[in-house]
N, C-alpha and C positions, 0 to 999 in steps of 0.2 A: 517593424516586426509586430508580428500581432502578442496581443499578451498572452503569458504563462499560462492563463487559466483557460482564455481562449480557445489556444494550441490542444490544449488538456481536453477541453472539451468535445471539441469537433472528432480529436483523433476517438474518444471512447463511441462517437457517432458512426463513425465510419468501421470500425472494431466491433461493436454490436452483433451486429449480422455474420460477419468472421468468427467471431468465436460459436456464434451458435452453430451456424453451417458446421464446425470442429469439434461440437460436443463440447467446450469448456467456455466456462465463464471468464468476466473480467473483472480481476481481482483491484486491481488499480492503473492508474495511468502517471505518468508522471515525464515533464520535462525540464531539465535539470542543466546547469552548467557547473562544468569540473575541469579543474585546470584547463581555464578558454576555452574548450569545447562543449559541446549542446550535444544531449543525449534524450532521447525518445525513449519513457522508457515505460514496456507494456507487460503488466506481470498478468499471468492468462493461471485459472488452478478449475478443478473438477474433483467429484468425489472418487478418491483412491489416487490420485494427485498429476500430474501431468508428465508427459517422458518428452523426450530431447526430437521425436516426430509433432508432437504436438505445437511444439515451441515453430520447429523449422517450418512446418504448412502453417500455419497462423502468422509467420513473418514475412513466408513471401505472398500469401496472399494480401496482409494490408499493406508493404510495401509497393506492390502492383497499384495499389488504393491512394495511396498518396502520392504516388507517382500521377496519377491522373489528376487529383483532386489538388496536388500542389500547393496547399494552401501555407506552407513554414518557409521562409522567406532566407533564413542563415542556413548554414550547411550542420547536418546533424546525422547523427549514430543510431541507428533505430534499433532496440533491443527489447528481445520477448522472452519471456522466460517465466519461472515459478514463483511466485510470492517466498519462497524457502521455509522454511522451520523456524525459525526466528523473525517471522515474520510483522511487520509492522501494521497495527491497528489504525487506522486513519479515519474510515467510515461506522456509521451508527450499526449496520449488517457485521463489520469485521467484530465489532463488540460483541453481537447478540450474537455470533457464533462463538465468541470465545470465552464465556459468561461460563465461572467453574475450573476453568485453564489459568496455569502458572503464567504470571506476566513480569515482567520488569520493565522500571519504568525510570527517567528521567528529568527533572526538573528545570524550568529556565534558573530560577532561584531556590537556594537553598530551603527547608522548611526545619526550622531546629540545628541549620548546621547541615543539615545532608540534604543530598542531591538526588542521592539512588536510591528504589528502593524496589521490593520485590514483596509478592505475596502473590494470592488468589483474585482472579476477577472476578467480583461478586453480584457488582450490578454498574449502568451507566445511565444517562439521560442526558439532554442537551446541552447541559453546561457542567458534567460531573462524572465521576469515575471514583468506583468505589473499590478499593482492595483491602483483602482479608489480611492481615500483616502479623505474626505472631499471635492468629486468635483473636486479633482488635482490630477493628473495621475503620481505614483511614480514606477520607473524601477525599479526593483533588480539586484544582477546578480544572475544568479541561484546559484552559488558556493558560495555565500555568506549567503544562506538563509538555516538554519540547518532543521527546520521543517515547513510546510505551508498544511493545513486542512482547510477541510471546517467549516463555524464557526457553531454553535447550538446558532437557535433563537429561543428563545422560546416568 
């Protein structure tokens, strides 16, 4: 099998030109195993957000693409869809767009006893994330922080 990041990479190479030909970007790439199965998974978003025609021509076009390019070797689930609202920050771009936006965040380790925490995203850089938390600005480090999304107000 080629490795995770690999797979990850080539697929966002071949997806490229797909999203652009479709007007939307690629939000992230991700392959995953869940309960024994291997999942492809391609979150596609645009400004004013993406609809369910978006989703379906952007999956059978890179499916048609992989189908050629055949380069994942196990049997997998290819899935395109929206990054959602609650969407998960992973890249340095996911930050600078959400700089100002409610986030919540989780920790591998506790810091004080807690795990969770939520506030404003204020600022980031290569090894840091900085949230607004009751009005007092708390650093992370990025390595320390397992998941960080944006929060859903409703």
């Amino acid at each position: 099998m080629a490795r995770k990041n690999d797979i990850e990479k080539k697929t966002e190479e071949l997806l490229t030109p797909i999203a652009e030909a479709n007007g939307v970007s690629i939000y992230d790439v991700e392959y995953v195993k869940e309960a024994g199965e291997w999942y492809l998974r391609c979150y596609i978003d645009k400004e004013g957000g993406v609809d369910i025609n978006d989703c379906v021509n952007v999956n059978r076009a890179l499916s048609d693409a992989l189908d050629v390019d055949d380069f994942i070797e196990e049997a997998y689930t290819l899935e395109v869809s929206s990054p959602g609202l609650g969407r998960q920050l992973k890249k340095d771009r996911h930050f600078q767009n959400s700089i100002g936006m409610d986030v919540e965040l989780k920790l591998f380790k506790p810091r004080d006893g807690v795990k969770e925490f939520a506030g404003t995203l204020k600022s980031f850089d290569d090894t840091s994330v900085t949230v607004t938390i009751n009005e007092q600005d708390e650093t992370f480090i990025r390595k320390e922080i397992s998941v960080i999304k944006l929060a859903l107000d409703f």
